[in-house]
N, C-alpha and C positions, 0 to 999 in steps of 0.2 A: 753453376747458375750465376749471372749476375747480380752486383746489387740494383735495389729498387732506388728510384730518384729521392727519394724520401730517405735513404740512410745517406745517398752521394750530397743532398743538401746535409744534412747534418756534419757530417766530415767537413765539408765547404766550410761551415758555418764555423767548426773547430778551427779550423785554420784559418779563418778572417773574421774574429768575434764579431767586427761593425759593421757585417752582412745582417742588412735587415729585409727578408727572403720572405715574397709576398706569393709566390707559386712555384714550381718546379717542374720542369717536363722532360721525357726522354729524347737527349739526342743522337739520331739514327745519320749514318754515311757508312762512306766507300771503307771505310774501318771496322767493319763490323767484324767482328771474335778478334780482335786487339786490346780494343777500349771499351769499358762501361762510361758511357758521357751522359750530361745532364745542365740542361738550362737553367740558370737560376735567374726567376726575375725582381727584383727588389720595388721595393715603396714606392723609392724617388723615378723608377722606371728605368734605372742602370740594369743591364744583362752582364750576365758571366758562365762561364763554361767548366763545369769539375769535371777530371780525366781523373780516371784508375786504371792500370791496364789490367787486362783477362789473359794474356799469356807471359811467355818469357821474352816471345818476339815484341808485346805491345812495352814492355817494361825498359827494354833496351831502347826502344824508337822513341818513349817519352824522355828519357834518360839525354838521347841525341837531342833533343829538340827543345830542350830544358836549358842544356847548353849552348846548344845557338843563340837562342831568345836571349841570354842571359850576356852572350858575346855581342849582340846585335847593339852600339851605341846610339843613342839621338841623331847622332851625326850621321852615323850608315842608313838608319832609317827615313831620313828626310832624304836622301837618295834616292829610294825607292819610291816610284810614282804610286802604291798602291799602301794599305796597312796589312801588319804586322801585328799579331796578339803582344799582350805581355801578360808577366805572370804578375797576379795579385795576391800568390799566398800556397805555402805546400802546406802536406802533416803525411801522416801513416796511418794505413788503419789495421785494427790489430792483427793481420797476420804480415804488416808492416808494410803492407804494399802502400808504393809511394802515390799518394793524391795532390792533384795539381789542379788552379784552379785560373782560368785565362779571362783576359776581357772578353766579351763577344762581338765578332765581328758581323757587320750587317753587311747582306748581298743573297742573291740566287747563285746556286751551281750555274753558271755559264751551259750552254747549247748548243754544241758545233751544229747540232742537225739543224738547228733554226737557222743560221748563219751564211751569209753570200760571201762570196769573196772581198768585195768590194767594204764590209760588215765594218764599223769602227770600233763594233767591241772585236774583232778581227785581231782589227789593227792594232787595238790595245794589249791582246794576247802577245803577239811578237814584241809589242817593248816591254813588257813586263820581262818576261823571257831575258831579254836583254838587258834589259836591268841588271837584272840577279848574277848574269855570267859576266857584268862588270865590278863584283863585288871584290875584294882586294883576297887573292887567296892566302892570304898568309892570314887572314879570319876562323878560315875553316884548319887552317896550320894549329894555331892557336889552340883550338877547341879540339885538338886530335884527332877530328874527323878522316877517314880515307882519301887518301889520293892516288888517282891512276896512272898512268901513263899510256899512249894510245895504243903501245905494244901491250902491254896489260892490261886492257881491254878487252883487243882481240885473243889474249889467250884466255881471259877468263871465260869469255864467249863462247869459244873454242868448247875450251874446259865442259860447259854446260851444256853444249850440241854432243858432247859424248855423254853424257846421261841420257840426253832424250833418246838418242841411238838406241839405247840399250831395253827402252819402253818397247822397238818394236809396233808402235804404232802408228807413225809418223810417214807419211808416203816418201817414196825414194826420190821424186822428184824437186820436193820440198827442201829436203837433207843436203844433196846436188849442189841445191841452189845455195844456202847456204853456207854451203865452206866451203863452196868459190868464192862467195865474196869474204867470208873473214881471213881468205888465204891471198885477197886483194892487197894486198901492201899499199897500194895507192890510194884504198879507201881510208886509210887512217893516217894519214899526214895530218894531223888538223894541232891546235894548240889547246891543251888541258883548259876546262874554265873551271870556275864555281859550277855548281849544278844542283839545284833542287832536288832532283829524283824521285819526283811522286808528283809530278806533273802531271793531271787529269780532271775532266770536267765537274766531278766535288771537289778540290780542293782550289780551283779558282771560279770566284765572286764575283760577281757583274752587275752592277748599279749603273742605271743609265748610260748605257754602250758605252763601258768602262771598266777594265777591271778596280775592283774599291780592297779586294782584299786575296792575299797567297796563303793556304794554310797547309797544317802539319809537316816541319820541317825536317822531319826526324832522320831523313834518307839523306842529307845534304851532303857534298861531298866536292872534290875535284876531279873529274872527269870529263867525260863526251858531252861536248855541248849539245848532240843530237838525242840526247837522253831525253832532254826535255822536249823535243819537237816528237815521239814516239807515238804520244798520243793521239796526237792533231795527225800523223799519218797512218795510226790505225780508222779512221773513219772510211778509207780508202778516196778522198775528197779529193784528189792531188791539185785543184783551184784554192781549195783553204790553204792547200802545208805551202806552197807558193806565194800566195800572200801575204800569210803571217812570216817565212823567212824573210820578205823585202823589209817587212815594217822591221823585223828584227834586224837587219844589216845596215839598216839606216841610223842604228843606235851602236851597231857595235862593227867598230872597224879594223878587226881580227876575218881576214876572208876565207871563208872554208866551203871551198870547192863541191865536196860528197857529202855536204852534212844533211843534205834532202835522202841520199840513197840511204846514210845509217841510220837515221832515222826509218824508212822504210822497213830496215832490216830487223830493226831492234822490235818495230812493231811485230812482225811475224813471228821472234823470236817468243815472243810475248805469249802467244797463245800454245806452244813447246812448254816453256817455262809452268803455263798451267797446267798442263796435261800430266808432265813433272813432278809437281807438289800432291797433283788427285795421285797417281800411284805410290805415290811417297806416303800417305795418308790413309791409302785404300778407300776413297770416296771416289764410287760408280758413279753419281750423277756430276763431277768433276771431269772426269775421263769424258763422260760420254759427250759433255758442253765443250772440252778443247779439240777431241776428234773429228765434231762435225767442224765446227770453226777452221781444221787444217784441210780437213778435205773441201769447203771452201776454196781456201785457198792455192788448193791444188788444183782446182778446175779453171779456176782465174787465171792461173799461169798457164796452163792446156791451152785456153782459149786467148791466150796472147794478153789481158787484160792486166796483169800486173806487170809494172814497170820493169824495164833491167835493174840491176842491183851493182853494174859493172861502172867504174870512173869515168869513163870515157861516156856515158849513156845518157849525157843532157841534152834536150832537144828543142828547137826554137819553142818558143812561150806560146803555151796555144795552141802548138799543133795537131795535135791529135789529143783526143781522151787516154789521163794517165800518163802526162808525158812531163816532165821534168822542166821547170824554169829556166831558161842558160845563162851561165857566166858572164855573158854580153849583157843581159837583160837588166840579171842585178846592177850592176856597175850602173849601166846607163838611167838606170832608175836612181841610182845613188844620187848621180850627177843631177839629175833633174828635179831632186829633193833639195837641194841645197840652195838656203839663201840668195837672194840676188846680190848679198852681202858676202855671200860665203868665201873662203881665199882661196886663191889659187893653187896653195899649195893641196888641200884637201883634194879637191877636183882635177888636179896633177896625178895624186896616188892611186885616183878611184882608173881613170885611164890606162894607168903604168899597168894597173890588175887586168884592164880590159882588152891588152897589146897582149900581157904571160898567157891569157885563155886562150886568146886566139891563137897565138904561137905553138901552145901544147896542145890542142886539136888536132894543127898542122901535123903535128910530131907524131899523133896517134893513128893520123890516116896514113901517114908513110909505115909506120910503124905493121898494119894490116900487109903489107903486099913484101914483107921480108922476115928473117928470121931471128929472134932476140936471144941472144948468149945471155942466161943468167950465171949470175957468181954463186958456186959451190955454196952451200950450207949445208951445216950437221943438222941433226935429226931434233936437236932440241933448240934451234936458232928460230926463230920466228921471221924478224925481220935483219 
């Protein structure tokens, strides 16, 4: 059973004596059975947030996220167009678990469902995004966090489509689908970034079509940049995750071709993943919320509505419902973002990009009408 907000301001109050704590209320999100949270509001009208966690899982993730905060300088943070808690004060409580107590950040959970394409809190989602996976990794180095590489991704991925396997629940069509794609080599050329990894519409804040605030860092890592665009294409919106990737590529000029497909993918995997934890746990009403969700989207694919997942499957902007942004588009979008001021050399590179796409399409339509000798690999070689 958790504690009452009446014991989490007390602890608060232990660990920041000059908390002068005028009410307190329970705070509820996408963390629920990790954290015991709780608002505290003060005299002067200052808020703050005391965390405990309720398992081993919440203990570890505050643990992460204590250390970021803690790595995050003045300087990296004026960086970021958005805020960032900090900490104002730990303690224990007596069966030693650690209590943390944060500024409070103001904003709404953001609302893909409200949201147009066109949207500027949209637009402000992709440069946040962007933001973050320009943060210097040797931050997340620093603070011992995970790092992946994009083969080590795909095998971890891997790794975890053979659990779900093994549920038995999961239609064959589905499974098919993907590991084809994570046996795409093509689909993971991309370049490791920084990566949030809990990217979802509770932990980002939106104040006047704006993101104002990023929270719970605790998953932070270096990995798939398409980690964080997962959410934005599980709504199955493909006019939002198009969107938000241009506002995101207009900030960050690392160009990654399939990072719209892994992201699709990672979404799918997503609801695997929970079907997963419910049999891992034995909770029937878990099971029974990710199987309807897969057969979903097993009918979507039947009925040709979910996109291809294959490299080669980007298709002019617009053309059809569910169809992919092209390489051409970004770029030329790039180019027609830029200052009248902007250099030439910039708008040289964004070209150079938009000559290799066209080039490697070329390559991919010859590619269909002859036959590809791949180079021998053993059984344990991934790429």
């Amino acid at each position: 059973m958790g504690k009452s907000p009446l014991i989490l301001a007390a602890l608060a109050k232990a660990a920041v004596p000059g908390l002068d704590i005028k009410s307190v209320r329970r705070l509820s999100g996408a963390q629920l059975g990790l954290f015991d949270s709780a608002v505290l509001s003060c005299v002067d009208g200052t808020e703050f947030v005391v965390r405990i966690p309720e398992s081993t899982a919440g203990a570890l993730e505050l643990d992460v996220e204590t250390a970021v905060l803690k790595s995050l300088s003045p300087a990296t943070r004026a960086k970021l167009p958005f805020k960032v808690t900090k900490i104002i004060g730990e303690t224990t409580d007596s069966t030693r678990k650690r209590v943390v107590i944060f500024d409070y950040l103001y904003g709404s959970p953001i609302d893909l469902g409200r949201l147009m394409s066109n949207s500027p809190a949209l637009i402000s989602v992709g440069e946040a995004i962007s933001a973050i996976h320009s943060l210097d990794p040797e931050l997340v180095r620093a603070a011992g966090l995970p790092e992946y590489s994009a083969a080590e991704q795909a095998k971890r991925r891997m790794n975890e489509l053979d659990s779900v396997v093994m549920t038995g629940l999961v239609p064959k069509v589905l499974l098919e689908r993907w590991q084809d794609a994570l046996e795409d080599v093509s689909l993971f050329q991309y370049t490791p970034t920084v990566v949030h990894g809990e990217m979802n519409e509770s932990n980002i804040l939106e104040q006047d079509q704006s993101v104002s605030a990023v929270l719970n860092w605790g998953a932070l890592h270096i990995g798939d940049p398409a980690d964080d665009f997962s959410w934005i294409a599980g709504k199955r919106n493909f006019d939002l995750l198009d969107a938000a990737r241009i506002a995101y590529s207009q900030g960050n000029r690392v160009f990654d071709s399939t990072l719209t497909q892994r992201a699709v993918l990672y979404s799918e995997l997503s609801h695997a993943r929970w079907l997963l934890h419910g049999t891992q746990i034995k909770d029937q009403q878990i099971i029974d919320e990710a199987t309807a969700e897969l057969a979903v989207l097993a009918a979507e694919l039947s009925d040709g509505i979910l996109p291809s997942l294959s490299a080669v499957s980007f298709a002019a902007f617009g053309n059809t419902e569910g169809s992919f942004v092209s390489d051409s588009f970004v770029a030329e979008t790039l180019v027609e973002s830029q200052d009248s001021t902007g250099s030439i050399e910039a708008i040289d590179e964004v070209v150079i990009l938009t000559e290799a796409s066209a080039a490697q399409e070329s390559e991919q339509v010859d590619d269909k009408t002859r036959e590809i000798e791949l180079p021998e690999k053993t059984d344990n070689e991934l790429f």
